[in-house]
C-alpha positions as CSV (number, residue, x, y, z in Angstrom):
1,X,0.0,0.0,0.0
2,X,2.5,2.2,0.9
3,X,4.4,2.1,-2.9
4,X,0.9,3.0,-4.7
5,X,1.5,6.6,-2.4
6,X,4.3,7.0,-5.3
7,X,2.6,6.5,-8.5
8,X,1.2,9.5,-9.1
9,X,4.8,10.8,-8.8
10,X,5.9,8.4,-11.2
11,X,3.6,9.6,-13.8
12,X,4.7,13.3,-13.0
13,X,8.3,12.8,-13.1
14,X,8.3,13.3,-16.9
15,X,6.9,16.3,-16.6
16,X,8.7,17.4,-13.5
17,X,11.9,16.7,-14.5
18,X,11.8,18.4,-17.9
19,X,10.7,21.9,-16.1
20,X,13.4,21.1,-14.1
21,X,16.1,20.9,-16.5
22,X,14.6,23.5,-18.9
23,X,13.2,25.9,-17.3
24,X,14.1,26.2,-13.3
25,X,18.1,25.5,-13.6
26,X,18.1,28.3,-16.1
27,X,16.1,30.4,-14.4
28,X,18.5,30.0,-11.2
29,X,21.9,29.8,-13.6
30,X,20.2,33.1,-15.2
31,X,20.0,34.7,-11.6
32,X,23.6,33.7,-10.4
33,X,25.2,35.1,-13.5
34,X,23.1,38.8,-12.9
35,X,25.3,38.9,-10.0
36,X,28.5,38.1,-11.9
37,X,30.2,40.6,-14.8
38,X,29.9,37.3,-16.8
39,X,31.2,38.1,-20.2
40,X,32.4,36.7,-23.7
41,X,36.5,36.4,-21.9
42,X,34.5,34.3,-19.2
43,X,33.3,31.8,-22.1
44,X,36.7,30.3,-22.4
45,X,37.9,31.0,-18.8
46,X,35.6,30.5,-16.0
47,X,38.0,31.9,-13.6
48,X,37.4,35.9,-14.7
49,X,34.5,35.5,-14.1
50,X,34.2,38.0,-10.6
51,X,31.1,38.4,-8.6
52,X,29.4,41.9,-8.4
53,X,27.1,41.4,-6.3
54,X,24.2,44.0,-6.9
55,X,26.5,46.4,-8.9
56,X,24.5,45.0,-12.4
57,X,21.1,46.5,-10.7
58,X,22.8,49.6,-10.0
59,X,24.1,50.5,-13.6
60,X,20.7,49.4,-14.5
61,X,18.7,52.3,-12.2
62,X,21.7,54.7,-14.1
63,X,21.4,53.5,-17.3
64,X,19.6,56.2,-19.8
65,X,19.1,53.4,-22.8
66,X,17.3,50.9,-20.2
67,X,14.8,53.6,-18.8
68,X,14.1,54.8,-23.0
69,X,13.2,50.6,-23.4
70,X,11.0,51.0,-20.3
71,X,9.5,53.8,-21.4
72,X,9.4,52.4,-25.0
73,X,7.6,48.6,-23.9
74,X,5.3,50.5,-21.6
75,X,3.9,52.7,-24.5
76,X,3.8,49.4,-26.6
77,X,2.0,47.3,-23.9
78,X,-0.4,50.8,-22.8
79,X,-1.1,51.7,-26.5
80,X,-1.4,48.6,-28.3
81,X,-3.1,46.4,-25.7
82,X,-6.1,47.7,-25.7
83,X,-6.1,48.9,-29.6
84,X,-6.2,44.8,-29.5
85,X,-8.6,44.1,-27.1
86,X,-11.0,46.7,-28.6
87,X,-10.1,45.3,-32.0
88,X,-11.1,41.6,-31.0
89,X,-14.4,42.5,-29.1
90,X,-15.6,44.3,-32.3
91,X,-14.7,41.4,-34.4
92,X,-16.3,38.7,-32.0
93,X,-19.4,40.6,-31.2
94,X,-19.7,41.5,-35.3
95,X,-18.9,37.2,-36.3
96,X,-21.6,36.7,-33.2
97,X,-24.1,38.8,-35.3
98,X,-26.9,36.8,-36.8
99,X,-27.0,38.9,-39.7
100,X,-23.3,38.6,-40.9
101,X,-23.0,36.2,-43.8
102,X,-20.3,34.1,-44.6
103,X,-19.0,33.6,-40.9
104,X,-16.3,30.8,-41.5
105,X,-14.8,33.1,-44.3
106,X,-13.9,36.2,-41.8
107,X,-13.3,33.8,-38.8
108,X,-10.3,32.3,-41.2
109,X,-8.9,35.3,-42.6
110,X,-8.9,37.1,-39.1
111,X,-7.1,34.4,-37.1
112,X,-4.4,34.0,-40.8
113,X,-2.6,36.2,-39.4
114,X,-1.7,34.9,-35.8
115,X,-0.5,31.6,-37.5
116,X,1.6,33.6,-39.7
117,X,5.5,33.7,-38.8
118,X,5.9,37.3,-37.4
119,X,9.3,37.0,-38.7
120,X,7.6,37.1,-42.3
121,X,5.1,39.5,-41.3
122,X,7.7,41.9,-40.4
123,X,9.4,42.0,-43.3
124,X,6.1,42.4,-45.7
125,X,4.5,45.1,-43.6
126,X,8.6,46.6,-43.7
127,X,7.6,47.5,-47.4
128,X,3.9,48.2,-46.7
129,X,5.8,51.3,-44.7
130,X,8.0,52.4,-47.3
131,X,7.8,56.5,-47.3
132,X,8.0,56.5,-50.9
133,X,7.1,53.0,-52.4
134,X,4.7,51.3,-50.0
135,X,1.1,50.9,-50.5
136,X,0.0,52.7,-47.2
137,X,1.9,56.1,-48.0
138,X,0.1,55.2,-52.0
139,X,-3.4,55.1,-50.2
140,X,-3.0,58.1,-47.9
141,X,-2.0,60.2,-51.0
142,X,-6.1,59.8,-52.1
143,X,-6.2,61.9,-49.6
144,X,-3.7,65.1,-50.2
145,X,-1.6,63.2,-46.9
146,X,1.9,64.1,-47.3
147,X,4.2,60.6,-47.4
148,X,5.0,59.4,-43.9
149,X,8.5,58.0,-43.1
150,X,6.9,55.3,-41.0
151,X,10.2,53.4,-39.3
152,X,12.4,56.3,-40.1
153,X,10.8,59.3,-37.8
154,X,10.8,59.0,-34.0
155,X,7.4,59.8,-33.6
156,X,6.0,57.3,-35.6
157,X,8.2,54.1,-35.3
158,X,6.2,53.3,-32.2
159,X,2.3,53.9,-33.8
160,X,3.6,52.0,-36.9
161,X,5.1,48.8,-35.0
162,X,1.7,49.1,-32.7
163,X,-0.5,49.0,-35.8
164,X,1.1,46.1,-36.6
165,X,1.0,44.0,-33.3
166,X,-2.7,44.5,-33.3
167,X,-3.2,43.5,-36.3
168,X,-1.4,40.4,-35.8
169,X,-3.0,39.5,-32.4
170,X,-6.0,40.3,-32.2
171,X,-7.5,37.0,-34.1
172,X,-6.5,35.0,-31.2
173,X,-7.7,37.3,-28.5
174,X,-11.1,37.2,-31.3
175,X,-11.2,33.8,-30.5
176,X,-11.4,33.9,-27.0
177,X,-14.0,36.4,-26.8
178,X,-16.4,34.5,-29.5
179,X,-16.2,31.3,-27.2
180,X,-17.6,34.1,-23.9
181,X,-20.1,35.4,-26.3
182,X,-21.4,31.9,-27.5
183,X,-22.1,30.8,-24.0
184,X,-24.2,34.1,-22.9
185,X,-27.6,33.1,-22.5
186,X,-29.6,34.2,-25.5
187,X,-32.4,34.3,-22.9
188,X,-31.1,37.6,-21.3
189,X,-31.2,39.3,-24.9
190,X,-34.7,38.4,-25.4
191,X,-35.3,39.2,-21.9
192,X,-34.2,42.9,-22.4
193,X,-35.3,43.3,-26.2
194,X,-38.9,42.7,-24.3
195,X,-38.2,45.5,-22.0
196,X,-37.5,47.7,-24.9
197,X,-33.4,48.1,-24.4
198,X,-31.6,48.9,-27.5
199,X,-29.0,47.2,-28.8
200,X,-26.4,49.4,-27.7
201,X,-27.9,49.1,-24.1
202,X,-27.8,45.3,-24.7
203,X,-24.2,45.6,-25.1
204,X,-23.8,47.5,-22.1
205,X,-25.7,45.8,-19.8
206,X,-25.7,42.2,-20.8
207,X,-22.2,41.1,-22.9
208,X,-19.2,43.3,-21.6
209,X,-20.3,42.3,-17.7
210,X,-20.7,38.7,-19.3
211,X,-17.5,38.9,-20.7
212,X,-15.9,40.6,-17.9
213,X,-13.4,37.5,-16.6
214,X,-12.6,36.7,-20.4
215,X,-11.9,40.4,-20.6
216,X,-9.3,40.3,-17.5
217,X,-7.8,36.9,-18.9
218,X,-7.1,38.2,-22.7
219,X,-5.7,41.6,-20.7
220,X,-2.9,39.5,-18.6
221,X,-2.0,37.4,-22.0
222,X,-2.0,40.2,-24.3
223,X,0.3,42.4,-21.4
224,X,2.4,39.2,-20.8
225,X,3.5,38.7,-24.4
226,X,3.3,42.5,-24.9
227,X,5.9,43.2,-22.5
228,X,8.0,40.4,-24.3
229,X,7.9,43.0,-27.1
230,X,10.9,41.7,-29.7
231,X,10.7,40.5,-32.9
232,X,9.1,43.5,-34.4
233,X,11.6,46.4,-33.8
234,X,14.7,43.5,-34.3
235,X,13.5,43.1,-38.1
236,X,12.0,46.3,-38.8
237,X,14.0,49.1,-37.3
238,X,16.8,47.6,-35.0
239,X,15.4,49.7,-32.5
240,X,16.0,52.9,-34.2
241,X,15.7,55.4,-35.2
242,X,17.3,57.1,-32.4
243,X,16.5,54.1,-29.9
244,X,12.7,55.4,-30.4
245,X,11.7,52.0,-31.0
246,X,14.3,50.3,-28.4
247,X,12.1,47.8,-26.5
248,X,13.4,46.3,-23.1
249,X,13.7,42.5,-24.5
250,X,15.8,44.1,-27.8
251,X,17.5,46.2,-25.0
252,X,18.9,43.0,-23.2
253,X,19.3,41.2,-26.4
254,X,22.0,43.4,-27.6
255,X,23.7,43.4,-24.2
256,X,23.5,39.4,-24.1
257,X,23.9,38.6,-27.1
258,X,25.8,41.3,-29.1
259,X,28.4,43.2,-26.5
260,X,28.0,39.7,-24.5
261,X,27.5,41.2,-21.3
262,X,25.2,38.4,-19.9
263,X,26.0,39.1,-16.6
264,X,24.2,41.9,-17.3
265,X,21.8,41.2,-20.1
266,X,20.4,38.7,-17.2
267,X,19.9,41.5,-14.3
268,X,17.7,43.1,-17.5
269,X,15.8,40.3,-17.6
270,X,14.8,39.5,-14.0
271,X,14.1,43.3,-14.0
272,X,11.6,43.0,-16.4
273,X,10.5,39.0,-14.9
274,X,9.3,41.3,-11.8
275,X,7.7,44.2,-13.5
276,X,5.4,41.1,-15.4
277,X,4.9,39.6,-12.2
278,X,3.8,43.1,-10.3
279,X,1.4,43.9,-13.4
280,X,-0.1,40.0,-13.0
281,X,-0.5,40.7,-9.2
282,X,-2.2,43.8,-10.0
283,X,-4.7,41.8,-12.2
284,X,-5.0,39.4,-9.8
285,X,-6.3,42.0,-7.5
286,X,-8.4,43.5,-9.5
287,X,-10.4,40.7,-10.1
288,X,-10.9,39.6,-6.5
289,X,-12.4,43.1,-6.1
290,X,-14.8,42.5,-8.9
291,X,-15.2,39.3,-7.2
292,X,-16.3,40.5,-3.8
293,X,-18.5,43.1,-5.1
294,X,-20.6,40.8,-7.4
């Protein structure tokens, strides 16, 4: 009786054992080395490498490029977030609709692009964003709009990479939300379409509080992968121009993986490991006060 107690551990070790190996011993190796000045002369000789201590933190907090990434990932994940969320709810609710026709056909070319390698989507929407050759500067000169150099001004880089993102995420995020809206009652619709509410009202009263814990999940996913904010600036613009596009995962890419400081490419990244843990704390919260007042 007493070896059944171990069975279920059997079955788990599998599983166990690979998180262990793949993901918790490089978590912990990651952590050591952001206390070390762990370079590319430490590669070949283990023995220069010194230990620093906390002194990688501290040229963080000083660090001019790091705080422009911050500020950078933060406009990404503020801005673009909830252009996607917004973007998928107004999808889901119009495929919902009984009166749009040929469902399956916008349901597929909506979710194309999050199955589509972002690598490859990156470099086509590179060209759509040519100032003088690509078809979105073409369609805004219909309307007397001077070209606009897209990934080459400062004040654009960021709208233009955002535009993007969305674009490319909100199908899955679609998804989600047409899987809350399918199991809404359709008996609280009728219910209020008998007490003469609009279909605005209906909206407002019956499907966003419906859809108000698939709301807070596609929030934390879209923040999560958000803040994780890479591929696009690192085919499109190398985080130029003037670092204007410089996102904190490029940031500690380029210290890693380019100047090999990984001593302190990995203090970056448990820097930015906490800020995603405070924001999913934060959500957490928020939905345990929604909770209790319900």
């Amino acid at each position: 009786m007493q070896s059944r107690k171990f069975i279920p551990y059997f079955f788990l070790f599998p599983a166990l054992g690979t998180l262990l190996v793949f993901f918790f011993l490089p978590v912990l190796a990651a952590f050591i080395m952001s206390g070390t000045d762990f370079d590319i002369y430490a590669l070949g000789y283990w023995e220069r490498t010194r230990i620093i201590f906390l002194q990688n933190y501290q040229r963080i907090f000083n660090d001019p490029l790091f705080w422009k990434a911050i500020f950078n990932t933060l406009y990404f994940v503020l801005v673009g977030g909830p252009l996607t969320i917004v973007l998928a709810f107004v999808a889901a609710v119009a495929l919902n609709s009984k009166l749009l026709r040929f469902k399956k056909i916008f349901r597929l070319a909506f979710f194309m692009p999050v199955i589509t390698t972002l690598v490859a989507v990156a470099v086509v929407w590179r060209y759509l964003y040519h100032p003088r050759y690509g078809v979105i500067n073409y369609i805004l000169s219909f309307f007397d709009i001077a070209p606009v150099d897209w990934l080459g001004d400062p004040f654009w880089v960021m709208p233009a990479l955002i535009i993007l993102a969305a674009w490319k995420n909100f199908g899955y995020s679609m998804m989600i939300y047409l899987a809350g809206l399918q199991a809404i009652p359709d008996e609280l619709y009728e219910a209020a379409e008998i007490d003469g509410a609009s279909r605005w009202q209906q909206h407002l009263k019956i499907t966003i509080p419906q859809l108000a814990p698939t709301t807070i999940f596609i929030t934390v996913i879209t923040a999560i992968g958000y803040f994780q904010f890479f591929a696009e600036p690192y085919v499109m613009t190398q985080g130029g121009p003037l670092h204007a596009s410089l996102s904190i995962v490029l940031y500690l890419y380029d210290q890693g993986f380019r100047w090999w400081q990984m001593g302190y490419s990995s203090a970056i990244a448990f820097i930015l490991f906490f800020i995603m843990i405070g924001f999913a704390v934060m959500q957490s919260l928020f939905r345990k006060n929604q909770r209790e007042e319900i």
